[in-house]
C-alpha positions as CSV (number, residue, x, y, z in Angstrom):
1,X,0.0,0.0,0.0
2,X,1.3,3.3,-0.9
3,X,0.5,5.0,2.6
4,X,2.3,2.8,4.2
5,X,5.6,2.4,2.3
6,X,5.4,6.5,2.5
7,X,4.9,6.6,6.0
8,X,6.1,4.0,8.6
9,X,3.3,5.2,11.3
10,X,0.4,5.4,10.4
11,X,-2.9,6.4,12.5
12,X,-6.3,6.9,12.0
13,X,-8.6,8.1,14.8
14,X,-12.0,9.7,14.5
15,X,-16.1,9.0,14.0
16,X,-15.7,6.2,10.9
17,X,-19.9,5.3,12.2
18,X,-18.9,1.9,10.6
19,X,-21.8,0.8,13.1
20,X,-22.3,-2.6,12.0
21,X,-18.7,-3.8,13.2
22,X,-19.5,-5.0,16.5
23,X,-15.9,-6.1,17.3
24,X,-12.8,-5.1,16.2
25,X,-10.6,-7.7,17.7
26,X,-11.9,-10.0,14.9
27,X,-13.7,-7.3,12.4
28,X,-16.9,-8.8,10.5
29,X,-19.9,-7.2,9.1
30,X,-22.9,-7.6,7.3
31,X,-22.3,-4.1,5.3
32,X,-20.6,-4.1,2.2
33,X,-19.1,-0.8,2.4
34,X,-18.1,-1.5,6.1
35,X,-16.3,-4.5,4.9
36,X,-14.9,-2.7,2.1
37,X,-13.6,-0.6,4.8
38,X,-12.4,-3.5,7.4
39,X,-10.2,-5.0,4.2
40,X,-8.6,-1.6,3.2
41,X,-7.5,-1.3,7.0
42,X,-6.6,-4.8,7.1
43,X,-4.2,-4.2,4.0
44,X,-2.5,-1.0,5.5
45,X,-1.7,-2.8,8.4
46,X,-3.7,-0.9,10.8
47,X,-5.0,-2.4,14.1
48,X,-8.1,-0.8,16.3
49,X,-7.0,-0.6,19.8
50,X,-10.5,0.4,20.7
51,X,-12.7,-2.5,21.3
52,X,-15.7,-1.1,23.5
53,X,-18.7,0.8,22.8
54,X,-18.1,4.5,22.1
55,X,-21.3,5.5,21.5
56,X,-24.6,5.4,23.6
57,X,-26.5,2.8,21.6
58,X,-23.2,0.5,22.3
59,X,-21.8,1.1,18.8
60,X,-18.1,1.1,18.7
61,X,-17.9,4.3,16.1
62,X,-15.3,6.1,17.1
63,X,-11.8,4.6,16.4
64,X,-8.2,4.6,16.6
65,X,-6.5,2.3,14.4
66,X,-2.5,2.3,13.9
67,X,0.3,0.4,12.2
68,X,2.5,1.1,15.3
69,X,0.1,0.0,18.5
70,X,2.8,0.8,21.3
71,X,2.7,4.4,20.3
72,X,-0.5,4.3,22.5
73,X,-1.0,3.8,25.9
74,X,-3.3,4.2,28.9
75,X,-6.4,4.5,26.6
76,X,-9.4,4.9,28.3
77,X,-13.2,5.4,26.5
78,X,-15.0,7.7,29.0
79,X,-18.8,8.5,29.0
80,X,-19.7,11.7,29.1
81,X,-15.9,13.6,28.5
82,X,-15.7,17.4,27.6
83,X,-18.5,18.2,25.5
84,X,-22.2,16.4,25.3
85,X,-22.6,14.1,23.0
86,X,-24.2,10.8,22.3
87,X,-20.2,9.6,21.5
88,X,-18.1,8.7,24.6
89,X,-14.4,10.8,24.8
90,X,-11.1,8.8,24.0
91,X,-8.3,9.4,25.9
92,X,-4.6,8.1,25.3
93,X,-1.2,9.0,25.7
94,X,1.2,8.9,22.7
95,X,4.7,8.4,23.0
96,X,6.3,10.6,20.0
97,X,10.2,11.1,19.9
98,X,11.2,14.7,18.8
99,X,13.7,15.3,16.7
100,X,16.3,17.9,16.8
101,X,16.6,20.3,14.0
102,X,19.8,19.6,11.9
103,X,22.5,22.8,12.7
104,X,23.5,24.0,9.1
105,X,27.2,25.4,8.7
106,X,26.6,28.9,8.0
107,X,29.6,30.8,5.9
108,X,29.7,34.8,7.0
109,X,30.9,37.0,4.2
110,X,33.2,39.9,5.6
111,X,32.4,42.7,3.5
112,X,35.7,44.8,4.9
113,X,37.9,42.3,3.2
114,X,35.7,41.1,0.1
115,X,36.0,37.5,1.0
């Protein structure tokens, strides 16, 4: 897959209201769009590392799926959260490494001495 060879972590996490996959340890459905869906994850690599309902009907609709699952950790699914809404709040931490800029030698002109 192209996504993947262009990045090597890869993350998806949002309201994907693929409502008829009722688990995502071992994603099935009776929808052929959502299935269409399931494969194309499936084929990037991409594991959910939500499997509980996010939703008040006991949907899971709200996901995070990644190609690199110990980048998260300590994700809880919360009822209720910041804001109301019928979706639960998802809450992990992420373990990113920074990176240092690259120092650039820089050549100073001295314009007394035309060098």
């Amino acid at each position: 897959n192209a996504l993947i060879r262009k990045y090597k972590n890869l993350t998806i996490f949002g309201d994907l209201n693929l409502s008829s996959v009722k688990d995502w340890v071992d994603p099935v459905s009776n929808n052929s769009v959502h299935e269409e869906y399931i494969h194309m994850f499936q084929s990037m690599g991409l594991t959910s590392l939500i499997n509980e309902s996010t939703h008040r009907d006991g949907n899971i609709l709200d996901l995070l799926l990644s190609s690199k699952e110990n980048l998260f950790s300590n994700i809880v699914v919360e009822e209720g959260g910041l804001v109301k809404s019928y979706h639960y709040a998802i809450k992990c931490e992420i373990s990113v490494k920074k990176s240092r800029p690259k120092h650039k030698a820089v050549k100073k002109f001295s314009y007394r001495t035309a060098n």
